[in-house]
C-alpha positions as CSV (number, residue, x, y, z in Angstrom):
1,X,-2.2,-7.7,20.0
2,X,0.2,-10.4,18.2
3,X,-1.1,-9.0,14.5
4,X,-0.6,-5.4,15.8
5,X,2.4,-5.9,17.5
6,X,3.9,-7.4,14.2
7,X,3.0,-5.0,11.9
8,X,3.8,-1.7,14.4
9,X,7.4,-3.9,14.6
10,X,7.7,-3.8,10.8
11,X,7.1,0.0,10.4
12,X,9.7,0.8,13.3
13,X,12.4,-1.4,11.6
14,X,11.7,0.0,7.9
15,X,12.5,3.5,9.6
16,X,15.2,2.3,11.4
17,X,16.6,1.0,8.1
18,X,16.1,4.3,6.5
19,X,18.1,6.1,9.0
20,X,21.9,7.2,8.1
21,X,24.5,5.6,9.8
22,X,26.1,8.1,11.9
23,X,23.2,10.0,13.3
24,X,22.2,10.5,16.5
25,X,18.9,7.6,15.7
26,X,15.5,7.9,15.2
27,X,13.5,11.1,17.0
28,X,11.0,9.7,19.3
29,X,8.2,11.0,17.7
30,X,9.0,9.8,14.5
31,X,9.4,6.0,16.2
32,X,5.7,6.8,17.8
33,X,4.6,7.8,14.5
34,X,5.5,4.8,12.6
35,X,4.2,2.3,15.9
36,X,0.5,4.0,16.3
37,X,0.0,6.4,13.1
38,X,0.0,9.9,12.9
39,X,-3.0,10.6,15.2
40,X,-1.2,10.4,19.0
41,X,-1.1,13.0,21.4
42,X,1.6,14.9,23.8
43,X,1.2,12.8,26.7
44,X,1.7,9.4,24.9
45,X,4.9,11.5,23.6
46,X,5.8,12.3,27.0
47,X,5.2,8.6,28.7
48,X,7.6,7.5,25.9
49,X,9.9,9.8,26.2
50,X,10.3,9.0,30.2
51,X,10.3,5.2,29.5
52,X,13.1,5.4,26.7
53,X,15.1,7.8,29.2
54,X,14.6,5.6,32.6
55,X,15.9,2.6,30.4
56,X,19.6,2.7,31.1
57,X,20.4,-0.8,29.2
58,X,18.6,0.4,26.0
59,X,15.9,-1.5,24.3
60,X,15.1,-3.7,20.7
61,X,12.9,-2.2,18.0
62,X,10.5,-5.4,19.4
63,X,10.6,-3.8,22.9
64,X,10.0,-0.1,21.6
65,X,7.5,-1.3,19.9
66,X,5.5,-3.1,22.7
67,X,6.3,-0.9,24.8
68,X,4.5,2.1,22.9
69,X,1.5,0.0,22.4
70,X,1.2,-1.0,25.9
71,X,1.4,3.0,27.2
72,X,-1.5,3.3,24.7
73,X,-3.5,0.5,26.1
74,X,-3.1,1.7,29.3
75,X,-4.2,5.1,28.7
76,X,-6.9,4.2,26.8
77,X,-7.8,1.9,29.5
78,X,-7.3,4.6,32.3
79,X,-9.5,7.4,31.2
């Protein structure tokens, strides 16, 4: 996953770095967008949208990034 990881990392900074200073940061599904293409569903939507809002202490691009990928593991694991 160290390949994918990377290159899921790289597309969540470049739209990071394309964000203006000033807004309210990136909309979760265009940060799902960027980590696991165009193609994802509602519930991955929803799983990230729980994990970001339980994470008081916020989180790194790196740990968005994994973290996305490892909900899609798992649900791709689980059904």
């Amino acid at each position: 996953m160290t390949d994918r990881l990377d290159q899921a990392t790289k597309r969540l900074r470049r739209l990071a770095e394309g964000t203006d200073e000033g807004t309210s940061g990136l909309s979760i599904s265009s940060m799902i967008e960027a980590v696991v293409g165009p193609g994802y569903d509602d519930d991955l939507e929803s799983l990230v949208t729980m994990a970001l809002r339980a994470n008081e202490s916020g989180m790194s691009l790196d740990e968005i990034a994994k973290g996305i990928l490892s909900l899609e593991d798992w649900r791709f694991s689980h059904s």
